[in-house]
C-alpha positions as CSV (number, residue, x, y, z in Angstrom):
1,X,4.3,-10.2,-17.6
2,X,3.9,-6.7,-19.0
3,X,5.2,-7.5,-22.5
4,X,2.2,-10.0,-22.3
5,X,-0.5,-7.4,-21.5
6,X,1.0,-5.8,-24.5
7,X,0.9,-8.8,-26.6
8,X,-2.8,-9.1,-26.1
9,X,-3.5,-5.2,-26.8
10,X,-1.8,-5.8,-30.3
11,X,-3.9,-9.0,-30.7
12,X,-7.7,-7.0,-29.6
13,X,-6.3,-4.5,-32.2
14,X,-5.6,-7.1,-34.9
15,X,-9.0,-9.2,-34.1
16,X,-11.0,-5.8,-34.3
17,X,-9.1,-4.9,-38.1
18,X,-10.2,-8.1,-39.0
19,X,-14.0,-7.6,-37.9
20,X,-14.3,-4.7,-39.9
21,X,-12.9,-5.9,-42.8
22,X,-15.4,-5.8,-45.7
23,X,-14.3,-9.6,-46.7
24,X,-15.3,-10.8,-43.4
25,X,-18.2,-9.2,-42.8
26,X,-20.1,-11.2,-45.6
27,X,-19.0,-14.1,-44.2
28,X,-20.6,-15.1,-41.1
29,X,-19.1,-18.2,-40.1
30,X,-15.8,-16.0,-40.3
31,X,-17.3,-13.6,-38.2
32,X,-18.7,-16.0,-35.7
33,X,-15.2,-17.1,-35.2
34,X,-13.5,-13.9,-34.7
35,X,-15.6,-12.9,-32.5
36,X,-15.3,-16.0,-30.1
37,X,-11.6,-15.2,-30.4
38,X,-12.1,-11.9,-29.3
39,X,-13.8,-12.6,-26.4
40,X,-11.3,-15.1,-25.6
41,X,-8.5,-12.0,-25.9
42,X,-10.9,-10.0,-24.1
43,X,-11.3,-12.2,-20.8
44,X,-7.6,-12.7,-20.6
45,X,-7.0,-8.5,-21.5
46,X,-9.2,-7.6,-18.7
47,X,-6.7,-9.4,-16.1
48,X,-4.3,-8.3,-17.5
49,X,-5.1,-4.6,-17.5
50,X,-5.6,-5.0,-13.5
51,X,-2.6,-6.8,-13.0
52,X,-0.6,-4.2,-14.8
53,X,-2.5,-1.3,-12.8
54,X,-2.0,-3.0,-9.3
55,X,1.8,-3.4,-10.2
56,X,2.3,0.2,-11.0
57,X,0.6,1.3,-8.6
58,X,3.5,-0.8,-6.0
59,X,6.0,0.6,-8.2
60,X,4.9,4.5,-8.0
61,X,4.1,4.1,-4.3
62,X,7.5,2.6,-3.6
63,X,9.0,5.6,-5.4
64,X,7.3,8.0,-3.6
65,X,7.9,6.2,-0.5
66,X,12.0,6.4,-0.9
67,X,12.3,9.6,-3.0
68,X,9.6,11.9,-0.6
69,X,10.5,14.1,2.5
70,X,7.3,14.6,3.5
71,X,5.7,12.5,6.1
72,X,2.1,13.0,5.3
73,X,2.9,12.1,1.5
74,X,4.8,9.4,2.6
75,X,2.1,8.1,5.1
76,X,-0.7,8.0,2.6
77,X,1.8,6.1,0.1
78,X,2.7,3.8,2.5
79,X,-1.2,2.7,3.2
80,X,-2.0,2.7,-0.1
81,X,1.2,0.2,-0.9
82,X,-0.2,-2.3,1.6
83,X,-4.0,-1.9,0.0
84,X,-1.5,-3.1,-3.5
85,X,0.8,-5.5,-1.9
86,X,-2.5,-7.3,-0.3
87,X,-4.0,-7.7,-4.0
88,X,-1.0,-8.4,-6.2
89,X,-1.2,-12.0,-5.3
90,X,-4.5,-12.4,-6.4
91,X,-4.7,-10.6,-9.8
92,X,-1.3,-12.1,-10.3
93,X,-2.5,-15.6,-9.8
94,X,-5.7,-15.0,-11.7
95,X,-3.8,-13.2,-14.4
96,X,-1.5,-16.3,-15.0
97,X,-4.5,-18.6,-14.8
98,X,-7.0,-16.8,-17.4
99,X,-3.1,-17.3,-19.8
100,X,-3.2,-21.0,-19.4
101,X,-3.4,-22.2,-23.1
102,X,-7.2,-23.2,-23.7
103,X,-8.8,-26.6,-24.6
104,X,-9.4,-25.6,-28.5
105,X,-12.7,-28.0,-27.8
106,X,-14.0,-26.7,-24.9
107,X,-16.4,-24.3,-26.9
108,X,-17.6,-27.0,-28.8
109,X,-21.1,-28.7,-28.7
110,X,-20.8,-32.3,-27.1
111,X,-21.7,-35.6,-27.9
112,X,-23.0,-37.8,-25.0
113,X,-23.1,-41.3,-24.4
114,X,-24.9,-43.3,-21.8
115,X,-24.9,-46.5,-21.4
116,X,-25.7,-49.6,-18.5
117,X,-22.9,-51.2,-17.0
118,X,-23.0,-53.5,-14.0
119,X,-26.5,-54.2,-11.9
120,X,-29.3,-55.1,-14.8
121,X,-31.8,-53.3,-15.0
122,X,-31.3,-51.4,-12.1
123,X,-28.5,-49.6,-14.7
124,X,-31.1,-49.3,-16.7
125,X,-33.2,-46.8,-14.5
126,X,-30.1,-45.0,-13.6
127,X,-29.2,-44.1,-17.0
128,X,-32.4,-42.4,-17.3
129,X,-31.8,-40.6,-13.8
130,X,-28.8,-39.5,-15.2
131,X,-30.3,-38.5,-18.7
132,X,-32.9,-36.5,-16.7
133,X,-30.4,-34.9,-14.6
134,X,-28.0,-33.6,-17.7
135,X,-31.6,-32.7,-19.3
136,X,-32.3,-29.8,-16.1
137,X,-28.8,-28.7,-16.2
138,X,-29.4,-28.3,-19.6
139,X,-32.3,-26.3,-19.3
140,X,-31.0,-24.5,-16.3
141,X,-27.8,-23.4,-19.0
142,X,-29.9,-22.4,-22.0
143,X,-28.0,-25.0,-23.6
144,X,-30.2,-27.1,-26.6
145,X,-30.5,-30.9,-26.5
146,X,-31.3,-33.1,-29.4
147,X,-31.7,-37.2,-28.2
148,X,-29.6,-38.8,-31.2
149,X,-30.2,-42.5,-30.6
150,X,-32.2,-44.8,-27.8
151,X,-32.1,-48.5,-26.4
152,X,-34.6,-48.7,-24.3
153,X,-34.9,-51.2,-21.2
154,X,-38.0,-52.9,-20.4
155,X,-38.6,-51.6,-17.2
156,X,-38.7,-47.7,-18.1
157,X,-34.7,-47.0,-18.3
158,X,-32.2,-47.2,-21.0
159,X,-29.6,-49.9,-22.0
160,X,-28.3,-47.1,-23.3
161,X,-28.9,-43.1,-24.7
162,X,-26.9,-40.5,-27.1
163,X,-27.3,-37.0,-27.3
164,X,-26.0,-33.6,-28.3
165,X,-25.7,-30.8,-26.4
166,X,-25.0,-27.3,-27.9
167,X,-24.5,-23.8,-26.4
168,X,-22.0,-21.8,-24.6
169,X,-18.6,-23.2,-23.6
170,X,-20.7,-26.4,-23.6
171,X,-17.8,-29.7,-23.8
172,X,-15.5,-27.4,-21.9
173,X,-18.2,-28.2,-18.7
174,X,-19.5,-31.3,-19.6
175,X,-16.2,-33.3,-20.3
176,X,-15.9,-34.2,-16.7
177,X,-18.7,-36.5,-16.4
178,X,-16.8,-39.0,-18.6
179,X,-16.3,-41.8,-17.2
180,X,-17.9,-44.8,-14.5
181,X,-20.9,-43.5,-12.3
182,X,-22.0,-45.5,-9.4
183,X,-25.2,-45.8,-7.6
184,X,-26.1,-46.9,-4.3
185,X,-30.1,-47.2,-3.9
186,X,-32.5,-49.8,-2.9
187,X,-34.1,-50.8,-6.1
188,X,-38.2,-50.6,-6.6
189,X,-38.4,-54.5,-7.5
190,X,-36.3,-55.1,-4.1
191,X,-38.6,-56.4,-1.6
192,X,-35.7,-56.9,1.3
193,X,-34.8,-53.0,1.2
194,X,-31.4,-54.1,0.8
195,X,-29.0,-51.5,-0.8
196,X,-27.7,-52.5,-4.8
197,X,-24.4,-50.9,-6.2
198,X,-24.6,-50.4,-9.9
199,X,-22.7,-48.9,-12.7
200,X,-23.1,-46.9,-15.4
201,X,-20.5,-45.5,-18.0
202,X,-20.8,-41.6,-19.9
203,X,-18.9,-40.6,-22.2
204,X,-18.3,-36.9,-23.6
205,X,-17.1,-35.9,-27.1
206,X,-16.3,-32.7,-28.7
207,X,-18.8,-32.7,-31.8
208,X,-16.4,-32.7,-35.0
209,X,-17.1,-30.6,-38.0
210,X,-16.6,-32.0,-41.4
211,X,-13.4,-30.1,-41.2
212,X,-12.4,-31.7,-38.5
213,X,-12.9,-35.2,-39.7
214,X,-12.5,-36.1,-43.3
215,X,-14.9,-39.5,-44.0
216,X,-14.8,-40.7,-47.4
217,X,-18.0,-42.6,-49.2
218,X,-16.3,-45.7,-49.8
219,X,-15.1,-45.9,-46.4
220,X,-18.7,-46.4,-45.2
221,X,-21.2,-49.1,-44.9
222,X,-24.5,-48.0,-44.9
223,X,-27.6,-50.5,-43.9
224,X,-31.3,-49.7,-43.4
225,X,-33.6,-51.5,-41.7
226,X,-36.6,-51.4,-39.6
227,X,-37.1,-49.4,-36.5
228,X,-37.9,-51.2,-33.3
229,X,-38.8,-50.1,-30.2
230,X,-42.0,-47.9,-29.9
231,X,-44.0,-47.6,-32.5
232,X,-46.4,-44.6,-34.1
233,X,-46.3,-42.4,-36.7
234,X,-44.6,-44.9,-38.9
235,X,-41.5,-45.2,-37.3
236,X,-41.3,-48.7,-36.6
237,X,-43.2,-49.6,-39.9
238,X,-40.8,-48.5,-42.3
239,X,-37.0,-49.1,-43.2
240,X,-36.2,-45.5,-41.7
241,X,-33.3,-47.1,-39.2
242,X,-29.5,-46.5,-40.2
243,X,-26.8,-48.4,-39.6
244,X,-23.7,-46.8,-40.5
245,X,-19.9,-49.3,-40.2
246,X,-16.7,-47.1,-40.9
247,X,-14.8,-50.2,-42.4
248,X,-11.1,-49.2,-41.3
249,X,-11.8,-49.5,-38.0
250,X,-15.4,-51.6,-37.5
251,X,-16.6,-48.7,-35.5
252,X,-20.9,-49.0,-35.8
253,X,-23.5,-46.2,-34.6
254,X,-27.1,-47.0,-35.0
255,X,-29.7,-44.3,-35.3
256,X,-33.1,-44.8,-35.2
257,X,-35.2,-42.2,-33.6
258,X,-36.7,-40.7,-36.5
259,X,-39.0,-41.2,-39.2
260,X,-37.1,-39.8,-41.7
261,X,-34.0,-42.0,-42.7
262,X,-32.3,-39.0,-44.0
263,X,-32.7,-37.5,-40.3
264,X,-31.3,-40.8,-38.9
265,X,-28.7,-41.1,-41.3
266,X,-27.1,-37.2,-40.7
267,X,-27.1,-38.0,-36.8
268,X,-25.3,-41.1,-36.9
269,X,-22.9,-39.3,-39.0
270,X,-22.9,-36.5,-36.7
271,X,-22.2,-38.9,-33.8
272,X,-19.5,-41.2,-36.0
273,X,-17.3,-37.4,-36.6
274,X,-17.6,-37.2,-32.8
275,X,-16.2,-40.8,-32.3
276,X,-13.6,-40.6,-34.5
277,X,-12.7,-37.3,-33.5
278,X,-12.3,-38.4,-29.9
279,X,-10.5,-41.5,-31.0
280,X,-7.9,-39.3,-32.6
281,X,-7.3,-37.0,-29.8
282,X,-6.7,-39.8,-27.7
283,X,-4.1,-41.0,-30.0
284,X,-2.2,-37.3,-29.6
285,X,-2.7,-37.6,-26.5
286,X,-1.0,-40.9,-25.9
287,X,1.8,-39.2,-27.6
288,X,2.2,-36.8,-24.6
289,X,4.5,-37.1,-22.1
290,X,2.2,-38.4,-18.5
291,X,3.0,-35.0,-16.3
292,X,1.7,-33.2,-19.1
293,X,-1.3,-34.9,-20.0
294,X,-4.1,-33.1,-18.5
295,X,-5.9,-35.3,-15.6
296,X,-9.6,-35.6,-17.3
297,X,-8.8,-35.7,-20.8
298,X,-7.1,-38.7,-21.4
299,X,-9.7,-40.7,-23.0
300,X,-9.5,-43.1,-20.0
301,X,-13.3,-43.9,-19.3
302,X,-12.9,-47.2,-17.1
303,X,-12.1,-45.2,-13.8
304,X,-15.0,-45.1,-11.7
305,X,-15.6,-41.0,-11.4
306,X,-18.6,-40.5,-8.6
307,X,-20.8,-42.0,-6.4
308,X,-24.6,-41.3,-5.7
309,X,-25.8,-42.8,-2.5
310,X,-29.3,-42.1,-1.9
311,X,-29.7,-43.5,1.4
312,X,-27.4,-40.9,2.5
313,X,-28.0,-38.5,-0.3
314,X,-24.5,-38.4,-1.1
315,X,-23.1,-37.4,-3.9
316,X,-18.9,-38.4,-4.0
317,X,-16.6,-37.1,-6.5
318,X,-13.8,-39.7,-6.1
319,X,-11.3,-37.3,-8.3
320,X,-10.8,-34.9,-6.2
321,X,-12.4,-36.1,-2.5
322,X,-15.4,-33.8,-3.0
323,X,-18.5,-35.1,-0.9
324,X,-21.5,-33.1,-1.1
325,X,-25.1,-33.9,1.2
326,X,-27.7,-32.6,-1.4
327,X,-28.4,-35.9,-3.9
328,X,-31.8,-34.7,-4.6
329,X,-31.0,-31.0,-5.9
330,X,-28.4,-32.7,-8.0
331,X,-30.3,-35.3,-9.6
332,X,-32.5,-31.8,-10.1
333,X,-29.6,-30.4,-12.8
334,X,-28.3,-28.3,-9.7
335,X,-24.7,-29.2,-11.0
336,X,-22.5,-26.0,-11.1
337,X,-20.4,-26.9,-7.7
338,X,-19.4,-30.5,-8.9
339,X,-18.5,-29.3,-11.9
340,X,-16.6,-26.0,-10.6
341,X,-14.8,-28.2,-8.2
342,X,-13.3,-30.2,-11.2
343,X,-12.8,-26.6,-13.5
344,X,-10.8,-25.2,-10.6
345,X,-9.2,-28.8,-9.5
346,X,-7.9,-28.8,-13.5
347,X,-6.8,-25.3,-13.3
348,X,-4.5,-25.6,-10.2
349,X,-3.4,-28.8,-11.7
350,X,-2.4,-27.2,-15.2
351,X,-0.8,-23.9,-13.1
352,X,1.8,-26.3,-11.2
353,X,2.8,-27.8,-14.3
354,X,3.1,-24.1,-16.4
355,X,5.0,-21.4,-15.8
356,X,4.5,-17.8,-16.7
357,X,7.6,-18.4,-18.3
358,X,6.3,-21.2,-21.3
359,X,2.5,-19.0,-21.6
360,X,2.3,-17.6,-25.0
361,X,-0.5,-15.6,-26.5
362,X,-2.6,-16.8,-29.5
């Protein structure tokens, strides 16, 4: 474990000769992405460091212990090897953890997908519960969110809604709301006040940079048509909607928010990248043997995820058992312990399944 403390000194050292580099310091992009290395290195140096200073300390205390005559000296080593002993576990176990090898897409922005399953319009409404509820988190983060594409219900929800979301470590918390949501409510249009169970499906994707995803001209389709939904401004009066088919595989997004058809046009590309992007990780990923396959990244969407009951205000996470009694602050964007539930859930998951043995530094 030492020589890997050592590894990740030489790597801070090679990061920062690269940050000062005259060639990279024009380029900001370059510098955008050393930097996010670095404080990658960093995060993982800093356990380290403690790690290695609890450890010596148990070794010199040990050695004064068994090579010291005098019984004060020997006293006072002894307490201060039990203070050691009682931490090693823990800055062992964190050190090992902050090593795991990293979701290269977890510092990505996200595209988001919302759409109505099962229940009618009662789906409807919750998709826009939902919506709201990602909006506050949002908000509550600092992260930025641009609404990419809307089909709106007629009873004030969505059929369905896209977005981005962009910030820090943005995918790497959001990628745990994909997949089935349930709801269990009494619906506004039922006069009975009997309870309704509907569904809806998210789903998360990494936003892909042209890098990422190489899309040819000719592999594309482009239509324009007329924007429907609510009017104003022009936007349902001219052919500003885009329709864009990527042929080898039939795959379709639809834009039409904006007025501009250029605007429309770059985020239905921006939201295609992210599809196929997705599409192709899932394919790696199928290539990956089951016990290493990471629990909430394997593309798998059908598997109902959580339930909201707001008779009880309930909130279920079905992954992991979680039931928390505060529906209300949650719908409010007060998401944090889900999602820290399924970050450490993941992370005990990934430690069983790694030893220190296989970690390598990057």
């Amino acid at each position: 474990m030492f020589e890997l403390v050592d590894k990740l000194e030489a790597r801070l050292k090679e990061l920062d000769e690269q940050m000062a580099d005259p060639a990279n310091q024009s380029n900001n992009h370059k510098l955008i992405e050393l930097n996010r290395k670095r404080r990658a290195v960093v995060e993982v140096l800093n356990s380290g460091r403690e790690y290695r200073r609890v450890m010596q300390r148990i070794k010199e205390a040990n050695e004064i212990i068994s090579a010291n005559e005098d019984p004060e000296l020997v006293t006072m080593a002894r307490e201060e090897l039990a203070e050691y002993e009682a931490m090693a576990e823990a800055v062992e176990a964190d050190f090992k953890l902050k090593l795991l090898p990293r979701d290269p897409n977890d510092q990505k922005p996200a595209i988001i997908e919302i759409r109505a399953g099962t229940g009618g319009d009662e789906a409807g409404l919750f998709v826009a519960d939902i919506f709201r509820m990602y909006q506050h988190y949002a908000d509550a983060k600092g992260w930025k969110l641009e609404v990419l594409n809307t089909n709106i219900s007629g009873v004030g929800g969505f059929k369905e809604i896209s977005f981005s979301l962009s910030g820090d470590n943005v995918y790497g918390r959001m990628k745990y709301e994909s997949g089935v949501h349930r709801v269990q409510r009494v619906p506004t249009t039922e006069s009975q006040g009997r309870i309704h169970t509907s569904a809806i499906t998210v789903a998360v994707l990494p936003e892909a940079e042209e890098v990422d995803i190489a899309i040819k001209e000719n592999e594309l389709k482009i239509d324009v048509y007329r924007s429907s939904g609510p009017g104003g401004q022009s936007v349902n009066t001219t052919d500003s909607a885009v329709r864009i088919t990527y042929l080898p595989t039939g795959m379709v997004v639809t834009c039409q928010d904006e007025k501009s058809q250029i605007k429309n046009r770059a985020k239905a590309m921006k939201v295609l990248r992210a599809r196929l992007y997705d599409a192709k990780l899932a394919e790696q990923q199928a290539k990956i043997a089951e016990e290493r396959r990471s629990m909430v990244s394997t593309g798998d969407r059908s598997a109902k995820i959580r339930t909201y009951n707001f008779p009880q205000s309930r909130v279920t996470d079905h992954r992991i058992g979680l039931t928390l009694y505060k529906l209300d602050a949650i719908m409010a964007g007060d998401m944090d312990e889900l999602i820290e539930a399924m970050l450490q859930h993941d992370q005990e998951k990934r430690l069983k399944l790694q030893s220190a043995e296989h970690i390598q530094v990057k």
